[in-house]
N, C-alpha and C positions, 0 to 999 in steps of 0.2 A: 194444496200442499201447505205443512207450516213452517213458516218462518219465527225462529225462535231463536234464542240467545241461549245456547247448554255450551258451560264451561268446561272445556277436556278434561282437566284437571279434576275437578270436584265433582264432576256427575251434575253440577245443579244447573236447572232451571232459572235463568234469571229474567227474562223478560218473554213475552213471544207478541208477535204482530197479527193483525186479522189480514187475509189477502183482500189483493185490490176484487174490487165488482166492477164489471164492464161498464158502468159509467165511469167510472172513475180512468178506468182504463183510455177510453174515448176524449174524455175532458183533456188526460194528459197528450193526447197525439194532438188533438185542435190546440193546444197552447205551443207545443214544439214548433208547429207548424205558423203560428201566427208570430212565434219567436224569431222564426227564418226566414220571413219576409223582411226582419228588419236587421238582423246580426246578418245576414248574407250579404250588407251592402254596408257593412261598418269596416273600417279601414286595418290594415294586418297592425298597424300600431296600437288602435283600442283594443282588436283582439288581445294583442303581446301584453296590453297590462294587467289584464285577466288572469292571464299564465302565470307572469310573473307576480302577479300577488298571490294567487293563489299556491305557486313555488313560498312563496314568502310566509306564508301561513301555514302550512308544512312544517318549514323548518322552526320557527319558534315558537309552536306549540307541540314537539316532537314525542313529548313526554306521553302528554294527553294521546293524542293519537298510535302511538305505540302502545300502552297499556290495552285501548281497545281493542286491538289485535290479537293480543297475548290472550285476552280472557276471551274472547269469541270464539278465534280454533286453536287455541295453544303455542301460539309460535312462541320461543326464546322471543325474551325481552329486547336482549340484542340485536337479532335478526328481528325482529319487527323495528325497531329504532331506522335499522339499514332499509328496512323495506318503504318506511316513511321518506325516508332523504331521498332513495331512491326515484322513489313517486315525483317529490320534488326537483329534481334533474331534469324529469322528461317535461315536467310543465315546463322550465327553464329553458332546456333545448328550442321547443317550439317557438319559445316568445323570441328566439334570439333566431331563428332559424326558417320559422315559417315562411316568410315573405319571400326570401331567397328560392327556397321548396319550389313555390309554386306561381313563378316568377314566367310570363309569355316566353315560348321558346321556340323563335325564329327560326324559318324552313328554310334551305337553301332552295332556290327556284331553279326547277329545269325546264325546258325548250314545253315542254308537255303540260305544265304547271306552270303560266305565266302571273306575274302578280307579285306581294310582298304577301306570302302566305305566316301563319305563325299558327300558335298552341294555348291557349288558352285554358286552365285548371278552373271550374267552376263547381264549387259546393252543387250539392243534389237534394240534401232537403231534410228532413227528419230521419236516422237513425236509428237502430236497436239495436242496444249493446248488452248481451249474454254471458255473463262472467261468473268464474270458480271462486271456491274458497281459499285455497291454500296461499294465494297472495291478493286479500281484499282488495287492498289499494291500489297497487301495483298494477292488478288486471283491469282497473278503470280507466285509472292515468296512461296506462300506454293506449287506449282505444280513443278516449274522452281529448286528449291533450292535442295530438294532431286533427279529430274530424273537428272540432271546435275553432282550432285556427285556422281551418280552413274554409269556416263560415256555415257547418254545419249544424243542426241540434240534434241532442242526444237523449234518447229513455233508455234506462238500465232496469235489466232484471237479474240481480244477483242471486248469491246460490240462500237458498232456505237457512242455512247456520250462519252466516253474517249480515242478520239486518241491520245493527246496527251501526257496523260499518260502514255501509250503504247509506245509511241513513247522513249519516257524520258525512260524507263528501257531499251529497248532497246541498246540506248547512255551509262544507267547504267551498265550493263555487257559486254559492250565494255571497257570499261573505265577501268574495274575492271580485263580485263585479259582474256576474255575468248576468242576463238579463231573465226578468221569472219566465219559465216554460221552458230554457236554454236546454236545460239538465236537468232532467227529474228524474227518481229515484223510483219502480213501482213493487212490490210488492204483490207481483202477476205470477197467476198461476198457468203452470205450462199450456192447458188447453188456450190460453190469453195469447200466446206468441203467433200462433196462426192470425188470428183475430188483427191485429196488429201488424202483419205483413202484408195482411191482404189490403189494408187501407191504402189508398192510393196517396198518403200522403207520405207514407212510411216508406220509403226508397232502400232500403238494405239493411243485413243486419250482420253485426260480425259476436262469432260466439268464441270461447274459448272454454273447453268441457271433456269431456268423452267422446269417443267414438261413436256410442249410440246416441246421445242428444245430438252432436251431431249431424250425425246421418237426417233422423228426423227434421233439424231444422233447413238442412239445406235442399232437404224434399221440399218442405213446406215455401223455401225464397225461391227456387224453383219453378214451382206450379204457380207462385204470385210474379214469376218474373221477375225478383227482386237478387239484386248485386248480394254476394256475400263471402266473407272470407271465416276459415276453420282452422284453429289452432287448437290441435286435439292430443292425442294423447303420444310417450316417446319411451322407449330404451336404450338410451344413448351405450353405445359402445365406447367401451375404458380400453383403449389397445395400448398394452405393454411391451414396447418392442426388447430385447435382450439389449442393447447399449443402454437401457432408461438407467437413468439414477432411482435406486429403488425407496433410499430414504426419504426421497423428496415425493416419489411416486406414489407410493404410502401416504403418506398425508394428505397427499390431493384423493387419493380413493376414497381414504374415509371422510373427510369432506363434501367430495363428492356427490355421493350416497345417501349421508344421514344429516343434511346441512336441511331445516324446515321438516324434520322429523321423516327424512325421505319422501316427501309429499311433494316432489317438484317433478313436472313433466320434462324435463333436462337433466335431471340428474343422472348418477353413472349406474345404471342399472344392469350393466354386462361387463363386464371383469373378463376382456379378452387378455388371455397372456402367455406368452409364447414360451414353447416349450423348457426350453434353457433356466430359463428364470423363474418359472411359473412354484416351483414348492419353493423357493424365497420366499415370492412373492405372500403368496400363504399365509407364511406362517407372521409376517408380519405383518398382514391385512388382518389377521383373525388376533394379531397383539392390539393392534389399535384400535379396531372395533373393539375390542373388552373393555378399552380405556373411556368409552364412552357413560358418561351416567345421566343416568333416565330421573325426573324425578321433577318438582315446579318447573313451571317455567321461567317463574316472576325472581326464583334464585337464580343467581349468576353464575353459580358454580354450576348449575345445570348445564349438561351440552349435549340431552336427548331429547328431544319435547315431545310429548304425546301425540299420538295421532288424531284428527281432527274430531271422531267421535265413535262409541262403540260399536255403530256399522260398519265405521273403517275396520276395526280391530279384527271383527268375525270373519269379513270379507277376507281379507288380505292371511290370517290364517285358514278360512276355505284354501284359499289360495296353495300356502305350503303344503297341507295335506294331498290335494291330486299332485301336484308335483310329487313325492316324494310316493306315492300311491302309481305312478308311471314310471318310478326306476332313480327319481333324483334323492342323494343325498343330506339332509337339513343338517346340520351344527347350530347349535343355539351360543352364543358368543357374549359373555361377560356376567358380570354380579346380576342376577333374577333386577327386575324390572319392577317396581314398586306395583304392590297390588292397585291399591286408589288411581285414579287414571285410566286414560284410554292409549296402555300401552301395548306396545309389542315387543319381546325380545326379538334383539338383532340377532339375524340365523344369514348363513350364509348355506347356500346351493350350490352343490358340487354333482359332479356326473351326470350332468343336465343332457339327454344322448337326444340325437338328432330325431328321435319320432316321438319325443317328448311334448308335449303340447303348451308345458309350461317355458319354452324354450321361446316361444312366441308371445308371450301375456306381459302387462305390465306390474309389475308388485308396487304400490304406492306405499312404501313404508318402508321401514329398516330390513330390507330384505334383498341380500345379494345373491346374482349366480356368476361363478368364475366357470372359463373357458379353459382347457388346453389348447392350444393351438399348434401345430407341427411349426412352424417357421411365420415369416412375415406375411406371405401370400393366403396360408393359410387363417390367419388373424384376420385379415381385409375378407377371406371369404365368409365368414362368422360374423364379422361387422355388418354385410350387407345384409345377411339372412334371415330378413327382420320385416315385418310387415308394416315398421313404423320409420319413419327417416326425417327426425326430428336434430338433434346434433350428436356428438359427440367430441370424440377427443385421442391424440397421440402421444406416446410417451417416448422421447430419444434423449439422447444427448446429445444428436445433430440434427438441429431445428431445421434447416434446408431438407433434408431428407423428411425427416416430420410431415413437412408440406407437400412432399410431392403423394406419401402416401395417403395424407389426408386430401387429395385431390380422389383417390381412388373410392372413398368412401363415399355413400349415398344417401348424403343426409342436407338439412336444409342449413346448417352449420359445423363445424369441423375446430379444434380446436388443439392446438398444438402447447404439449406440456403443461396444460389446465383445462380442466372439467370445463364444460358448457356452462357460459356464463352470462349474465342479463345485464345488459347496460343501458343508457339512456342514448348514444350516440354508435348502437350496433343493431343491426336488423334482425328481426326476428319471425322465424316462421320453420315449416317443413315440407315435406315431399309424402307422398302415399296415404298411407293412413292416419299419416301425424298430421293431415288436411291442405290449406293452398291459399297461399294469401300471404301478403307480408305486412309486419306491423312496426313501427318507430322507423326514423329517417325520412328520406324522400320516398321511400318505396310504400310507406305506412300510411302517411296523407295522400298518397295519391292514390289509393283504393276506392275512395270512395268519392272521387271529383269526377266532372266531366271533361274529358279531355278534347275538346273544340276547338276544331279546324276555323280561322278566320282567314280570309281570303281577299286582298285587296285588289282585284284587277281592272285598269283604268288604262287599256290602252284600245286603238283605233283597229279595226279590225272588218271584215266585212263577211258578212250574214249573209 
């Protein structure tokens, strides 16, 4: 594969990298591994200054590292700034939180289990970390931040359009303290991933991608016996119950939707909305979508950023055409989309009918499909009818009620009166096809420790 630096915006070519060759491949698993013999037994305080510098170097070079964002896959200037701070939270989190995390946690003893039994969290060893493009940073620091404080080492294979990114954190936890081999960055080509799992030194690996990379890699940790967690792909349902406040509802849709150029596996990709309210809805989902403009990213007054590159672009219109080629209706929604760029006009899907097959796909772009729904039962059964259950979202004016139907829903988050949202102190993951694993919190570091029974028994007994 190659790994190259092509700016969404301008078409160009600005740099590209050679892939890693299997030594180089190997060289970096012998260093991870002789890095963990010694970070595995350094205390959660030197861990935490780690974190915390490298939160600290984050934040005040914010500039720097949001710019590279912006020119690698187009994010808004903005949301890339948020996506840096962001990154810096969860290193912060950890440094303040790890030691607690993974803290011995005493068994009560019964008549059967004699002794002061306890639990013990023990790091496992070398790592592999598989991450996407649409949130470089982000996708490192929530894998990197917890197995790190919890005494593990980490190699990264990021996606082929953000080397340089990749590269830049890299330099980031060097910089911040961590020790050489901790964290490397490789520039490995997919047949490499196998290669790499099989080595007995390489204990798991967690990816964050598609469905079919995926699929493939957890054949591959599988067949090597290797732990791993999948954070894959989502079409979060938008349920608009008839009490919602529509003004406020509007806003969060379009939000929603087109917030990182619609490139987020959480975002609101089903526009369920109940009958009553549903041509409201509409007509002021398809106002605010127009009010979007597509155009730099690096302008502020921009609030559509390109999609991450002209594969996206073709892809994701293949896309609308079989939709609309199966019975669903496209709208194309606002002022034409600058030619230069890897844009897409935002189109919204309508009449999306049950043997539709686009009714199950995920659109990675500015590309919505709204529901009718007969009443509220009927919205929850449209919500579940999805092969993915990654998060979504309720819309009431009575939040108590909000919750109970977001109990109904089957997804890995649920979110009442706001889109699916990513934070540093909220857990993340899904159900089904949207993969299995959870990542930040205590539930994120503990994926990848051994959970060890210790067992103190010292009493008299006769044999």
């Amino acid at each position: 594969m190659t790994y190259a630096t092509t700016n969404p915006y301008t078409g160009e070519v600005l740099k590209t990298f050679p892939d890693a060759t299997d030594a180089e491949v190997k060289l970096a698993i012998e260093k991870a591994h002789t890095a963990f013999l010694s970070w595995k037994g350094t205390s959660f305080t030197e861990r935490a200054k780690v974190m915390q510098s490298a939160a600290d170097i984050l934040r005040k070079e914010i500039e720097a590292y949001a710019k590279l964002l912006t020119i690698e896959m187009g994010k808004l200037l903005s949301e890339a700034k948020a996506e840096v701070a962001l990154s810096a939270e969860i290193f912060e989190y950890y440094a303040r939180n790890a030691e607690t995390l993974l803290a011995p946690q005493k068994l009560p003893v019964t008549r059967a289990a004699e002794g002061e039994a306890m639990i013990v969290h023990d790091p496992l060893g070398v790592l592999l970390a598989i991450e996407p493009w649409n949130f470089p940073y982000y996708q490192i620091a929530r894998i990197i931040a917890p197995q790190l404080s919890a005494g593990n080492t980490m190699l990264l294979k990021h996606a082929s359009n953000v080397p340089q990114s990749a590269a830049a954190f890299e330099k980031l936890m060097q910089k911040a303290g961590l020790p050489d081999g901790a964290f490397k960055n490789l520039y490995a080509a997919h047949s490499q991933v196998e290669l790499i799992l099989n080595d007995p030194r390489v204990h798991g690996v967690a990816l964050t991608g598609s469905e079919d990379a995926g699929a493939i890699v957890a054949a591959q940790a599988g067949k090597a016996l290797k732990k791993s967690t999948m954070e894959l792909g989502g079409a979060d349902a938008f349920v608009v119950l008839a009490d919602a406040d529509l003004e406020k509802t509007v806003k969060w849709a379009v939000f929603g939707r087109h917030w990182n150029g619609g490139q987020v596996c959480v975002s609101s990709k089903r526009m369920i909305i109940v009958d009553e309210v549903y041509d409201q809805f509409l007509e002021r989902y398809t106002a605010g979508v127009a009010g979007l403009r597509a155009g730099d990213p690096f302008d502020p007054e921009t609030t559509l950023a390109p999609l991450s590159s002209q594969g996206a672009v073709e892809d994701i219109k293949d896309k609308i055409r079989q939709a609309v080629a199966h019975g669903a209706k496209a709208t194309e929604v606002g002022p034409k989309v600058p030619n230069r760029g890897a844009f897409v006009q935002p189109t919204i899907l309508t009449d999306v009918a049950e043997n539709n097959p686009a009714r199950y796909w995920e659109f990675f772009g500015p590309v919505s499909m709204l529901f009718r729904a007969r009443d509220e039962n009927d919205a929850v059964r449209i919500a579940n009818d999805s092969p993915f259950g990654l998060g979504g979202s309720v819309f009431t004016s009575n939040p108590k009620h909000g919750a109970e139907v977001a109990r109904k829903i089957s997804t890995g988050m649920v979110f009442v009166n706001h889109p699916t949202m990513v934070k540093a102190d909220l857990p993340f993951g899904g159900v089904r096809r949207s993969g299995y694993g959870r990542e930040l919190l205590g539930l994120g570091i503990k994926e990848f420790v051994n959970h060890k029974l210790i067992d103190v028994v010292d009493i008299d007994a006769e044999f």
